[in-house]
C-alpha positions as CSV (number, residue, x, y, z in Angstrom):
1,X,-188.9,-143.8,-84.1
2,X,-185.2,-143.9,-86.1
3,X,-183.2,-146.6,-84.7
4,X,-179.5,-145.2,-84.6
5,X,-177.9,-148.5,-82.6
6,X,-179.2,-151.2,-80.5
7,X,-179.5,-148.8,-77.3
8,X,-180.0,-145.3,-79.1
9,X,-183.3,-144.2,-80.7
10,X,-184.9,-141.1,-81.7
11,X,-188.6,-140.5,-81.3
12,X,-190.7,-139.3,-84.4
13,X,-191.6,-135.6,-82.2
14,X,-187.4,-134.1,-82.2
15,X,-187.3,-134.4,-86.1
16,X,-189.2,-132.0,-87.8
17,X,-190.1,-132.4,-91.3
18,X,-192.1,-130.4,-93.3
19,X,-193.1,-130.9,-97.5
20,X,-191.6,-128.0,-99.8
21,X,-191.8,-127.6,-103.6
22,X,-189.0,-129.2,-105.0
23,X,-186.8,-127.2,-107.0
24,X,-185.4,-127.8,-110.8
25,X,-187.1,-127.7,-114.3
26,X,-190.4,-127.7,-114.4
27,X,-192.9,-130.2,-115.5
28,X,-196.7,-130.8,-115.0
29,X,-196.9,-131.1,-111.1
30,X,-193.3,-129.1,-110.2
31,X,-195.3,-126.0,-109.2
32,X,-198.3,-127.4,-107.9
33,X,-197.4,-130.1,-106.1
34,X,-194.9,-130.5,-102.5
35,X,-193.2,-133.4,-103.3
36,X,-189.7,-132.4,-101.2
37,X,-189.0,-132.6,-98.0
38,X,-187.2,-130.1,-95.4
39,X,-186.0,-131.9,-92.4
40,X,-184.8,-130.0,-88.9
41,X,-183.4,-131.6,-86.3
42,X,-182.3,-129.7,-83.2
43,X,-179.2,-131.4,-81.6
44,X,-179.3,-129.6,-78.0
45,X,-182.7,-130.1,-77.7
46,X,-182.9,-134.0,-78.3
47,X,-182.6,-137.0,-76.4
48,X,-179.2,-138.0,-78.0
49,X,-176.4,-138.8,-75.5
50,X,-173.8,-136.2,-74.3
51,X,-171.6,-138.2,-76.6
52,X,-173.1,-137.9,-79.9
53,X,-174.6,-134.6,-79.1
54,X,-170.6,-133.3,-78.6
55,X,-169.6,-134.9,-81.6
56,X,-172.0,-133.7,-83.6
57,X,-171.4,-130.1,-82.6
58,X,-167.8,-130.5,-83.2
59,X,-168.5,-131.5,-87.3
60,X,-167.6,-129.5,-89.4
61,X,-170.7,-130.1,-91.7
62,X,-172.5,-127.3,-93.6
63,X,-176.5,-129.5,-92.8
64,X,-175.7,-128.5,-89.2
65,X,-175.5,-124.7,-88.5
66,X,-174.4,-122.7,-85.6
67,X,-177.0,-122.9,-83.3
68,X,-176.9,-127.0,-83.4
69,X,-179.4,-127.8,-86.0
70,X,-179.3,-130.3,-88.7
71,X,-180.8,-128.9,-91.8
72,X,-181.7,-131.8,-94.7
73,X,-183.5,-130.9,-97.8
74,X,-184.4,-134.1,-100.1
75,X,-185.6,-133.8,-103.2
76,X,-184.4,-136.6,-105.4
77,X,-187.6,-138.6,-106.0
78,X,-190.9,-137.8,-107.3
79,X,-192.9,-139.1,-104.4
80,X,-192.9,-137.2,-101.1
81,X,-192.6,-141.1,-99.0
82,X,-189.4,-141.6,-100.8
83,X,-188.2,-138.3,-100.1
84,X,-188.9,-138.7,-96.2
85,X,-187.2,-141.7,-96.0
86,X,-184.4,-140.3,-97.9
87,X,-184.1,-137.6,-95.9
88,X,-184.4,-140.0,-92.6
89,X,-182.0,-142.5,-93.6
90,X,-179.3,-139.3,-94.3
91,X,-180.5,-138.2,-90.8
92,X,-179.0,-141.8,-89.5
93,X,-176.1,-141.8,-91.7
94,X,-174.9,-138.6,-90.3
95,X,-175.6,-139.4,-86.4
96,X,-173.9,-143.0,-87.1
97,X,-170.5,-141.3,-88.8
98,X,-169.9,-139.8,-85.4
99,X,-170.2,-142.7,-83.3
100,X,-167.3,-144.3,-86.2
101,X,-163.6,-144.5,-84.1
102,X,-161.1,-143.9,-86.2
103,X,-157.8,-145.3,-85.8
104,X,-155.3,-142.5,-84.8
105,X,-152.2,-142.4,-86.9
106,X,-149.0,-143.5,-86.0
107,X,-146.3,-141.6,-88.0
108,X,-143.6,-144.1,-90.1
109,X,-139.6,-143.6,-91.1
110,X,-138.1,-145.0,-94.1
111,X,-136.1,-148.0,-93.8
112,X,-132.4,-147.5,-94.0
113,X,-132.3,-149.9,-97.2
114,X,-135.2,-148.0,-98.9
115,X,-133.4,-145.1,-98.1
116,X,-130.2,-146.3,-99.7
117,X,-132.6,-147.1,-103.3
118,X,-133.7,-144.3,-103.2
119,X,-130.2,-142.4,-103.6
120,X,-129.1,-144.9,-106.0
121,X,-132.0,-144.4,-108.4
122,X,-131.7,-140.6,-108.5
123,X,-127.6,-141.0,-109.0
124,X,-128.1,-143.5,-111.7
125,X,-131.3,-141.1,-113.4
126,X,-128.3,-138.1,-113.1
127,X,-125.9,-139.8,-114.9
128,X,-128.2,-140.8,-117.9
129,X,-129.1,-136.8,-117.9
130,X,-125.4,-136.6,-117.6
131,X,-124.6,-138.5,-120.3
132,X,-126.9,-136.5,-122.7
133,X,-124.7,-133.4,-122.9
134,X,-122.7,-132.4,-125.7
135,X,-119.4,-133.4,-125.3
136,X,-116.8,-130.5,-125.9
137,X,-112.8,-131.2,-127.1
């Protein structure tokens, strides 16, 4: 069972994750033994609320693909517990971002005065440049 929030929960039969080869250089067990994991998780089909599952649709994410599934491939540590959990945990982190508000933003206007500095400083940077000319009789 992942725990998303207090009321939200997923059950252990809607994520599917199967043990791959890991990829990279090669060592004694690389080929032999499937230490990654490849997770799928199908975002119509679960239990999420109407909520998540629209705000997960609407990501713009390359792990989810067209059809609504969340595709995670971990392969970072040598043990394939490690790599589950990792690929869990980045499972919860991406289902938690969407249920993040974010404050909307509220354009701003320079201040008169700020304003005012501003054309000062480039006046008095002009007449420095100014003053660097050759000066013709």
């Amino acid at each position: 069972m992942l725990e998303i929030s207090n009321a939200v929960r997923l059950p252990d039969n809607e994520i599917e994750l199967s043990a791959i080869r890991a990829q990279g250089a090669g060592g004694q067990n690389v080929n032999k033994v499937s230490s990654a994991i490849h997770l799928r998780f199908d975002i119509r089909a679960s239990s999420l609320p109407e909520f998540y599952k629209t705000e997960l649709l609407a990501l713009k994410d390359q792990r989810i693909s067209k059809d609504g599934i969340v595709v995670i491939k971990a392969q970072q540590f040598r043990t394939q517990e490690q790599n589950r959990e990792d690929a869990l945990q980045r499972l919860q982190a991406l289902i938690r971002s969407v249920a993040v508000t974010r404050k909307t933003r509220r354009p701003t206007k320079p201040s008169k005065s700020a304003k005012a500095k501003r054309m000062d400083s480039k006046t008095k940077r002009g007449n420095i440049k100014a003053l660097r000319k050759k000066v013709f009789d």
